[in-house]
DSSP file (Angstrom, degrees, kcal/mol; ACC not computed):
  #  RESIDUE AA STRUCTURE BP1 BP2  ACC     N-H-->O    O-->H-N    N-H-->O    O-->H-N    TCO  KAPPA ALPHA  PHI   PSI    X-CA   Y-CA   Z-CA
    1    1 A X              0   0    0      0, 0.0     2,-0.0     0, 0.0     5,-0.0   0.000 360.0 360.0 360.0  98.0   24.8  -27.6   12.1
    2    2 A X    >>  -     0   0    0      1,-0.1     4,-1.6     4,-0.0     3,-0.9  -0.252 360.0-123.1 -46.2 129.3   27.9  -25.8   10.5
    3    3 A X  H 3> S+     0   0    0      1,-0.2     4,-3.8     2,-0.2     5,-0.2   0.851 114.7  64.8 -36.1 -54.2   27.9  -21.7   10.7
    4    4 A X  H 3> S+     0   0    0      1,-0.2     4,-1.1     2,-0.2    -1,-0.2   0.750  96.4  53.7 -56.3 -31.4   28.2  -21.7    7.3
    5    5 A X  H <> S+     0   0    0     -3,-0.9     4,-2.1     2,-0.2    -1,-0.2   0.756 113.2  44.4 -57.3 -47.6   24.6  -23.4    6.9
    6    6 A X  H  X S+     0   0    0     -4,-1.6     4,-1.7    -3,-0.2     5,-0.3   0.899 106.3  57.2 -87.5 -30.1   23.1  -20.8    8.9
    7    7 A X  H  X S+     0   0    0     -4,-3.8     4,-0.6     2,-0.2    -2,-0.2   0.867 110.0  51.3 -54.0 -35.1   24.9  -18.0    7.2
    8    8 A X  H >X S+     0   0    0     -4,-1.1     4,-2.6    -5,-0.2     3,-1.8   1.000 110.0  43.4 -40.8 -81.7   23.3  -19.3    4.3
    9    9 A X  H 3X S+     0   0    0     -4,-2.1     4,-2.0     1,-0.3    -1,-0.2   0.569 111.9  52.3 -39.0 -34.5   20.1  -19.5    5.5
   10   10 A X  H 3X S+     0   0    0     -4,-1.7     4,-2.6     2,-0.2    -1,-0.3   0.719 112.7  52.2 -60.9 -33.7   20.2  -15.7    7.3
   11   11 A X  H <X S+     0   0    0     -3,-1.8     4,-3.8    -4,-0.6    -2,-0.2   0.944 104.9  49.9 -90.3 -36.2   21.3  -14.8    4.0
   12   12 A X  H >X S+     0   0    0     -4,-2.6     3,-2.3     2,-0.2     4,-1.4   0.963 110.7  55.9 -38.9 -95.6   18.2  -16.6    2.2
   13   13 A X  H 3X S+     0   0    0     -4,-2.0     4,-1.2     1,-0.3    -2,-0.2   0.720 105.0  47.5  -5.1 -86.4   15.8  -14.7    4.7
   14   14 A X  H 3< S+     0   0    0     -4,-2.6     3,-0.5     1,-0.3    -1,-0.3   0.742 113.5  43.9 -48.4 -32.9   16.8  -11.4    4.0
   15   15 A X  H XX S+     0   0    0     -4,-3.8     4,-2.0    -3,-2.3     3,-1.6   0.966 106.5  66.4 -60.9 -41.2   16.7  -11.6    0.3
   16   16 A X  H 3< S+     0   0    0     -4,-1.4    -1,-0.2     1,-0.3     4,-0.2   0.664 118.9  18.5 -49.2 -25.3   13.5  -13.3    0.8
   17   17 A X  T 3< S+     0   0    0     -4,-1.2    -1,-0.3    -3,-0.5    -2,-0.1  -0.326 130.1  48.9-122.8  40.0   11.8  -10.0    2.3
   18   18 A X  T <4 S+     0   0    0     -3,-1.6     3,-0.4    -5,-0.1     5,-0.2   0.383  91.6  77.6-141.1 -67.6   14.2   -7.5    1.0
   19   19 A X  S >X S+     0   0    0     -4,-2.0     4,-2.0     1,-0.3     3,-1.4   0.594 101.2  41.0-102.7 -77.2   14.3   -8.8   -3.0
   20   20 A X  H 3> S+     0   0    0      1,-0.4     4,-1.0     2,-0.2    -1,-0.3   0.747 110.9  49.5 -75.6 -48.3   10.8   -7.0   -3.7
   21   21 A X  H 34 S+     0   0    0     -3,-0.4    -1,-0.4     2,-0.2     5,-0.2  -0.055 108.2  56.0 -91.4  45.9   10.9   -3.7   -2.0
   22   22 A X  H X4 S+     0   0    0     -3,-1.4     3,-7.5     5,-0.1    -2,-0.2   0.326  99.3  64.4 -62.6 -56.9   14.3   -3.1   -3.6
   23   23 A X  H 3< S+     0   0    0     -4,-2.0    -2,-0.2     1,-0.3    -3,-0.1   0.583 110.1  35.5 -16.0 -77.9   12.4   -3.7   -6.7
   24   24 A X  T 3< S-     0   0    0     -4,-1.0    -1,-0.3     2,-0.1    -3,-0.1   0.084 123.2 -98.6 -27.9 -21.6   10.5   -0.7   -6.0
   25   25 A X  S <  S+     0   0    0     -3,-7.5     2,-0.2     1,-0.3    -2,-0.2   0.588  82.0 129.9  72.5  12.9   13.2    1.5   -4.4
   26   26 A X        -     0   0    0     -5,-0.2    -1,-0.3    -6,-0.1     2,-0.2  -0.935  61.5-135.4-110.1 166.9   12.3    0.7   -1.1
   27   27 A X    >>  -     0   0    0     -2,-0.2     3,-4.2     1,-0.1     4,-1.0  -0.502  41.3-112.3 -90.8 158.5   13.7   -0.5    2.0
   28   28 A X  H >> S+     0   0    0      1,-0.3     4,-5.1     2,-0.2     3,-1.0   0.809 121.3  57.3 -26.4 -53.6   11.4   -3.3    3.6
   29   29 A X  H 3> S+     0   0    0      1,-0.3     4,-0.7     2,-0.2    -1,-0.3   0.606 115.1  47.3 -83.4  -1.7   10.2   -1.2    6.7
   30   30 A X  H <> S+     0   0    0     -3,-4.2     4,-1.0    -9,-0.2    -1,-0.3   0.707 111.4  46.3 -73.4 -20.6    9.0    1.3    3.5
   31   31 A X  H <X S+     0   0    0     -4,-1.0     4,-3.1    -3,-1.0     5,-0.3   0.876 112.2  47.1 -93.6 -48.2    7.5   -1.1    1.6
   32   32 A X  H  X S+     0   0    0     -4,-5.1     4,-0.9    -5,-0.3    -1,-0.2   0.879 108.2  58.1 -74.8 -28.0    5.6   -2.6    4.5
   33   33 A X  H >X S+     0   0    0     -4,-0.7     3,-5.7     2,-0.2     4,-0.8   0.931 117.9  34.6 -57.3 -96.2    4.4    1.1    5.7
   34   34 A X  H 3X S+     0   0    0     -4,-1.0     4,-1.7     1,-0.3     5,-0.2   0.627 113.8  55.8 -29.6 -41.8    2.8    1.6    2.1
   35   35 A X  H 3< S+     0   0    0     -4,-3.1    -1,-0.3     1,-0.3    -2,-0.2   0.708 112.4  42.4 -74.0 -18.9    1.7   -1.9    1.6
   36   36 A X  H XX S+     0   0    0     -3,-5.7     4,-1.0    -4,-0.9     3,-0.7   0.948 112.2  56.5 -99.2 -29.5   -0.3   -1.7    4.9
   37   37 A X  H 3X S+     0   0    0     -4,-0.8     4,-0.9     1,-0.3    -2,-0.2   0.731 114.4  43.4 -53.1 -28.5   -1.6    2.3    3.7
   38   38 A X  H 3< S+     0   0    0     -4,-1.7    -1,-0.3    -5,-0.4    -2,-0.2   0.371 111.3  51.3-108.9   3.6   -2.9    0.4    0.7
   39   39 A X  H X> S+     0   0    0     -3,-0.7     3,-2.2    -5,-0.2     4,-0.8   0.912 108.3  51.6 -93.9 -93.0   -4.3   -2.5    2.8
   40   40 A X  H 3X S+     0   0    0     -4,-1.0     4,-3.1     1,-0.3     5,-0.5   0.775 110.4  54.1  18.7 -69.5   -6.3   -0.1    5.2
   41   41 A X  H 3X S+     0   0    0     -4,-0.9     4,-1.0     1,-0.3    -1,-0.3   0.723 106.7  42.7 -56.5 -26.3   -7.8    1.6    2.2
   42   42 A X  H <> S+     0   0    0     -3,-2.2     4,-1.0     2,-0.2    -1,-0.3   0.487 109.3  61.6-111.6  -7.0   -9.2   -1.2    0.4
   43   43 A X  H  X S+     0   0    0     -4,-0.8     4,-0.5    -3,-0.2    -2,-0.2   0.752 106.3  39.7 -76.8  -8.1  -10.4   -2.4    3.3
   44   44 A X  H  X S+     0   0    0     -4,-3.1     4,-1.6     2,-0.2    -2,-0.2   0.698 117.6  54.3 -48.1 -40.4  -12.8    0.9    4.2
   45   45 A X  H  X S+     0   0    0     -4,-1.0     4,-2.8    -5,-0.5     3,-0.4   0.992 108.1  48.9 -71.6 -28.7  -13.6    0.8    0.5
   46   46 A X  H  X S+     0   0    0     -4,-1.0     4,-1.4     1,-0.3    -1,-0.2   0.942 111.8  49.1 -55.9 -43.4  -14.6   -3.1    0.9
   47   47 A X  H  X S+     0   0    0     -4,-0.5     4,-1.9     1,-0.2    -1,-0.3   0.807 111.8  47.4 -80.8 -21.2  -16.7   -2.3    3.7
   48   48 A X  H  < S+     0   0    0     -4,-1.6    -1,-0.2    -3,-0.4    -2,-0.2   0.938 109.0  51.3 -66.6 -48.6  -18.3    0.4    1.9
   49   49 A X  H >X S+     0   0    0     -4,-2.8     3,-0.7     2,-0.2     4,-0.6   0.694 108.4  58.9 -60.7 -15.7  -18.9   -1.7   -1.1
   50   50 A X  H 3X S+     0   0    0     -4,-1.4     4,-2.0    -5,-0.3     3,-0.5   0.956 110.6  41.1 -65.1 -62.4  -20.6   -4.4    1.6
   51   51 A X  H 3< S+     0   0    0     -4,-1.9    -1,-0.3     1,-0.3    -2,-0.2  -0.163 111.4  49.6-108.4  54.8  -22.9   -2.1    2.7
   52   52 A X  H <4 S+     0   0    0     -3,-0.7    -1,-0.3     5,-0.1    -2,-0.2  -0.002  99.5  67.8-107.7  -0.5  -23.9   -0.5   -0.5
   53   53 A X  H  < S+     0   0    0     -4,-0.6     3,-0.5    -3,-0.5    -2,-0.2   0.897 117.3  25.8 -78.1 -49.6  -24.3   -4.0   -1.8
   54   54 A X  S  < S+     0   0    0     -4,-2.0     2,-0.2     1,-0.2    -3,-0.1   0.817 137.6  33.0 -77.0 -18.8  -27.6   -4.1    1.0
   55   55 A X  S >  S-     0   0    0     -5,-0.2     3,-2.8     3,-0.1    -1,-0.2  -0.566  73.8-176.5-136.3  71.7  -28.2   -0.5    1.0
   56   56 A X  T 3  S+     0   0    0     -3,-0.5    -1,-0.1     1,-0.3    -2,-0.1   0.748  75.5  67.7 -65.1  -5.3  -27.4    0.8   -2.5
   57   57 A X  T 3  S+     0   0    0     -3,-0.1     2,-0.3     2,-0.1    -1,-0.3   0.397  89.2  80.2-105.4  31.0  -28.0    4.5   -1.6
   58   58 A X  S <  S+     0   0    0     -3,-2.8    -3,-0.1     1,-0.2     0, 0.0  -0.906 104.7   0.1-110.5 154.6  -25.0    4.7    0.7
   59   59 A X  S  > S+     0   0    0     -2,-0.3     4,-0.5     1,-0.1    -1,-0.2   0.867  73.1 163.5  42.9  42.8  -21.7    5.1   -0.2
   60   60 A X  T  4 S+     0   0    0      1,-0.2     4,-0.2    -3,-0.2    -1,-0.1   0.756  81.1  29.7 -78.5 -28.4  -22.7    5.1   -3.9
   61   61 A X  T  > S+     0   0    0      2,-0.1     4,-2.6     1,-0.1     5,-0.2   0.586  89.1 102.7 -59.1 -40.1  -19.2    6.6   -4.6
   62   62 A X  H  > S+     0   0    0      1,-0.2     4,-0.5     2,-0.2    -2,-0.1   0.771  84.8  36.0 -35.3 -53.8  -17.0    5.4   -2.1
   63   63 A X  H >X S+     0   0    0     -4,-0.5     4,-1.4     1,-0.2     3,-0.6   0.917 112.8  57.3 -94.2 -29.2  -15.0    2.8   -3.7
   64   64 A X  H 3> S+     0   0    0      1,-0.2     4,-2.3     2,-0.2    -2,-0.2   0.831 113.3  42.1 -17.4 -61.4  -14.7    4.4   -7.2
   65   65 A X  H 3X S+     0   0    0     -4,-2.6     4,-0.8     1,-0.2    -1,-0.2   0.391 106.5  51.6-112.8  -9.7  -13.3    7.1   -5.9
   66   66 A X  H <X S+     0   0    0     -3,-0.6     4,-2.1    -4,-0.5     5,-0.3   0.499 111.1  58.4-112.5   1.9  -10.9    5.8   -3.4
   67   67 A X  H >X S+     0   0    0     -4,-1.4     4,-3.5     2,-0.2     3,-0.6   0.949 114.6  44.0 -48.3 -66.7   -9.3    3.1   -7.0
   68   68 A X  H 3X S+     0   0    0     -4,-2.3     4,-2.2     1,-0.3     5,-0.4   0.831 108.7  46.9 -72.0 -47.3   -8.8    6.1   -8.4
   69   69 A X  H 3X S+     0   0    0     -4,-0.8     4,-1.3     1,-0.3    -1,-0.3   0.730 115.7  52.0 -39.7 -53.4   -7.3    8.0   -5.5
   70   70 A X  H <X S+     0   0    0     -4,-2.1     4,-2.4    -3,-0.6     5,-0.3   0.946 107.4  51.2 -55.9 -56.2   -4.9    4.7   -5.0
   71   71 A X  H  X S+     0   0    0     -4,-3.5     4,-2.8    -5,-0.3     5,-0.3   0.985 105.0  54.7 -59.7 -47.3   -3.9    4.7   -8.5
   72   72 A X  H  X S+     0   0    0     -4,-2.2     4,-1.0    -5,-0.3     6,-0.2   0.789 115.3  47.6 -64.0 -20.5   -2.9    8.5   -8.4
   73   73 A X  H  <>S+     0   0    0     -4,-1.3     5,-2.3    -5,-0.4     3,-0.4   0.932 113.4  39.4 -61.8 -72.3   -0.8    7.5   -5.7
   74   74 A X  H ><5S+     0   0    0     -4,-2.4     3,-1.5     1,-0.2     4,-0.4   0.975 118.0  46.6 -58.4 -64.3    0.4    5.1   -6.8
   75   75 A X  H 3<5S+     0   0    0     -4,-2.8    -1,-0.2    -5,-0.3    -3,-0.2   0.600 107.2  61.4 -64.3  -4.1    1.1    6.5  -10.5
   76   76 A X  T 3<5S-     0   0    0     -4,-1.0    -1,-0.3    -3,-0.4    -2,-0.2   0.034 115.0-119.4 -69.2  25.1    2.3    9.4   -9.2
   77   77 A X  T < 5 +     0   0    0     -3,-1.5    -3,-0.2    -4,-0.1    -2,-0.2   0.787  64.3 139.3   2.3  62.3    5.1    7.7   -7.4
   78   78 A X    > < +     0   0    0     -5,-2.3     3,-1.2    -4,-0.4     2,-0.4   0.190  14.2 135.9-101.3  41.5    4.3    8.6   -4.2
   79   79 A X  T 3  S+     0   0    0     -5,-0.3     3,-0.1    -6,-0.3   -48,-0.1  -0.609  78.6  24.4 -59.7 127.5    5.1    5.3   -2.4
   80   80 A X  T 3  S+     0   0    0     -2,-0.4    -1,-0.2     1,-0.3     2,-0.2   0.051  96.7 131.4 104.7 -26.2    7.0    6.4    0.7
   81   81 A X    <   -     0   0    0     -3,-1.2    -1,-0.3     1,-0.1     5,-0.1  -0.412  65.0-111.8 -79.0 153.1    5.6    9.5    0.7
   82   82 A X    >>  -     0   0    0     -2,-0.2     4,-2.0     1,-0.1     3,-1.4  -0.112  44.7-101.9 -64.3 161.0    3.8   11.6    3.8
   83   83 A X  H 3> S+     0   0    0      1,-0.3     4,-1.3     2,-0.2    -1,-0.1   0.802 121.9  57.4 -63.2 -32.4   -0.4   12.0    3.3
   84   84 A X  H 3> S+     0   0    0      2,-0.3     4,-0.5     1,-0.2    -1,-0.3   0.381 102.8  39.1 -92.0  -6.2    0.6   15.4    2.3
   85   85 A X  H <> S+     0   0    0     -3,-1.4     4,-2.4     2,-0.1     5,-0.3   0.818 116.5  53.2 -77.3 -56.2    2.9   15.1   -0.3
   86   86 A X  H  X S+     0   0    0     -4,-2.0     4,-2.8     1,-0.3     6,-0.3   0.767 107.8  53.2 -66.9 -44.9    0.7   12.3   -1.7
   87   87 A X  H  X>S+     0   0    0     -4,-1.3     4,-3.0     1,-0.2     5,-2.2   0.933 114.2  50.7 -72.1 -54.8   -2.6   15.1   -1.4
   88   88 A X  H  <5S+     0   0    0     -4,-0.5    -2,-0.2     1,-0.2    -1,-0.2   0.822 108.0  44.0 -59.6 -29.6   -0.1   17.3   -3.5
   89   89 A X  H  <5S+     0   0    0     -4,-2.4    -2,-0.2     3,-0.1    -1,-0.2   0.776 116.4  46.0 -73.7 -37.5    0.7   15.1   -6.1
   90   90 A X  H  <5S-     0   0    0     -4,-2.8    -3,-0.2    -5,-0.3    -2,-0.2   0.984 110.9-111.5 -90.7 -40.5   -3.0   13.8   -6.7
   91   91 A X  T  <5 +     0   0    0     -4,-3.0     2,-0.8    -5,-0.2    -3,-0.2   0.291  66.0 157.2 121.9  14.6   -4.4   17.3   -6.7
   92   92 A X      < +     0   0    0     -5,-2.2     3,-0.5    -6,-0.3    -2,-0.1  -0.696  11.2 166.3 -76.2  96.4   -6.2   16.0   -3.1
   93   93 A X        +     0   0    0     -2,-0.8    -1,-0.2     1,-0.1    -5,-0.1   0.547  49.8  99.8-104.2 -27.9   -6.9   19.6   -1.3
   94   94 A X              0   0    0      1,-0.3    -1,-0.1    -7,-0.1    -2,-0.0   0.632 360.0 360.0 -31.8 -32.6   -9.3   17.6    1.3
   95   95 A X              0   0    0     -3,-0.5    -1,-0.3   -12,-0.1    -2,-0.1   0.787 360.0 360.0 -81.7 360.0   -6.8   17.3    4.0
């Protein structure tokens, strides 16, 4: 196995998991912090939607309301940003 082979191959890697949060204008260990804040979230709203699916008069709101909250995140561009810029940007006063 030649050096050159592996350099390759290192070099492969990185783009592979670098190449898509550049996209974005973040560095990986940004990308993967938001991607997992937006992961977390749709999985409380799933579990809300779960049990309003058996119990429809809980959490009649829940997942409605935390779409839109992720899109005003998101279309605000606060990827990368702290809960509290993000609270400022959607008009979220809760925290």
């Amino acid at each position: 196995m030649s050096s050159k082979w592996l350099y390759d191959l290192c070099m492969r890697l990185k783009t592979y998991f670098t190449e898509h949060p550049a996209s974005v204008g973040e560095t990986y260990g940004e990308h993967f912090r938001v991607a997992s804040h937006f992961a977390k979230e749709m999985f409380v709203a799933s579990l809300a939607c779960a049990v309003h699916a058996v119990n429809p008069r809980l959490f009649t709101n829940t997942a409605s309301s935390k779409i839109q909250q992720l899109h005003a995140e998101m279309a605000a561009g606060a990827r990368g940003s702290s809960q509290q810029e993000i609270a400022a940007a959607t008009g979220d006063n809760r925290g």
